[in-house]
Phi, psi and omega in degrees: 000324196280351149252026142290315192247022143268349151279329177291309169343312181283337170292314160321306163316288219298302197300315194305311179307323175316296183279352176269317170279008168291288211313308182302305190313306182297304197286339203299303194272315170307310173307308199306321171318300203291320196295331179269025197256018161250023168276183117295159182302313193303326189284300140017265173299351178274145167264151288013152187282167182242092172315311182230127209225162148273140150343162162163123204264032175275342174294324171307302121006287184278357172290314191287348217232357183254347176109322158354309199282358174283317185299307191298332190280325172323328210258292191291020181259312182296291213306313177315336160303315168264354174277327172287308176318290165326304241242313185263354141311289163308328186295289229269330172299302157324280189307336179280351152299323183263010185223043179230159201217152174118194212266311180331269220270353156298317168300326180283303154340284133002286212283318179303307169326299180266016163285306168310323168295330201307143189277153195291345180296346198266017186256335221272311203275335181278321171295329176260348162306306189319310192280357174266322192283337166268006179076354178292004193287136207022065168242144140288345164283008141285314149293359176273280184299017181230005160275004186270344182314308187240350170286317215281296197298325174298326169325271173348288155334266174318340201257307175311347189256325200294297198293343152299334179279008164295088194306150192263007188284338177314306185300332177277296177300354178272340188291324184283358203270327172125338188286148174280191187305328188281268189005284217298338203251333180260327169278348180210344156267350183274306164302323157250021153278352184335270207320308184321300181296302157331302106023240174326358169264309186309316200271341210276305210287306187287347179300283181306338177266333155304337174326113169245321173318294184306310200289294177303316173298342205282299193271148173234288174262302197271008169209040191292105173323138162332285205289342155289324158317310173273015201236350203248339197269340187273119171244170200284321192279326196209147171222096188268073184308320177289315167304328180299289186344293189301318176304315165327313159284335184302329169274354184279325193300275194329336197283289186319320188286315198298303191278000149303320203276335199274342172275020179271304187310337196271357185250322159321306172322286162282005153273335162299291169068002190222177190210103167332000000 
């Protein structure tokens, strides 16, 4: 016994040592980030790097007095957009997929798949001819739609693998019930589909607030993205560190609060988990 359980000990150790240094791995450049968005440049760039430093809040400073906080209303406007779009798009396309049977419903599948697969350049120039022939251009609702591109067939995917597992006699008794198909996708499939959607907000949201490739061909001033913003700030001549940092943490809040408020739903989901 008693080297059973000098072995399980060891084992304890071992898994623990595992997540702190899984931790250290993850969190070590986010702290280095945020300490270094309280450098001066100079303390920043120096070798040896400087551990113990005075604070100094001017990168921070320069978010509010440069024009920044435009980039950030900008980045939560798209992601939220494509997050409602995706979401009342995708749900009902979803379930109509998984209860449509035949040649059809393989094909449509299919065809939603290798929208996704497509590579993005092959997306980027017909979409900014259309949005220039139509005044959206360096609009965020020309990048919200043209992140839909690629949000909605992954939703779609996902919501579509989730929702077979829904048994379908729940839809034959709400039918006896008297409900039509929208009922039936709002009163009994939605509700225990929660955690899933949830899910699928999450990735739609960190997708589009991160986007960068789109948001730059699209956009230029007036509806210019976070990661474009911080991408305009590393210039060839002068590298201004503390400022990326501080944006940089600064792009992090909206992201962190959005997948926080949405796991409270996703755990909320499965703990209801039924349909009376």
């Amino acid at each position: 016994m008693s080297n059973e359980a000098g072995q399980t000990a060891l084992r304890k150790i071992g898994r623990v040592l595992f997540i702190i240094a899984a931790l250290v791995f993850v969190l070590m450049p986010i702290a280095w980030l945020a300490l270094g968005s309280f450098k001066t440049r100079e303390a920043a760039l120096a070798v040896p790097p400087q551990i113990l430093f005075e604070p100094d809040f001017s990168a921070y400073a320069k978010i509010m007095s440069q024009g920044f906080l435009g980039s950030f209303q900008n980045s939560l406007t798209i992601a939220l957009t494509n997050v409602v779009l995706t979401l009342v798009l995708g749900t009902p396309a979803a379930f109509a997929l998984t209860r449509m049977r035949g040649p059809v419903q393989e094909n449509l599948s299919f065809w939603l798949l290798s929208i996704r697969m497509a590579p993005l350049f092959a997306v980027i120039l017909p979409l900014y001819v259309l949005f220039k022939s139509i005044g959206l251009l360096d609009t965020p609702f020309a990048v919200a739609l043209a992140h839909l591109t690629l949000t909605l067939p992954m939703a779609i995917w996902m919501l579509v693998t989730y929702f077979r597992t829904i048994p379908e006699d729940l839809d034959q008794a709400a039918l006896l019930d008297g409900a039509n198909a929208l009922q039936i996708l709002w009163l009994v499939i939605i509700p225990i589909a929660r955690p899933m959607l949830a899910s699928v907000a999450i990735l739609v949201f960190i997708f589009s607030w991160n986007e960068f490739l789109l948001a730059f061909i699209l956009t230029s001033r007036n509806a210019q993205t976070v990661p474009v913003a911080v991408a305009s700030l590393a210039g060839t001549m002068s590298f201004d560190w503390p400022l990326i940092a501080a944006v940089s943490v600064c792009s992090m809040i909206p992201a962190l609060l959005f997948v926080g408020f949405a796991q409270r739903h996703i755990v909320s989901g499965l703990a209801s988990g039924a349909v009376k």
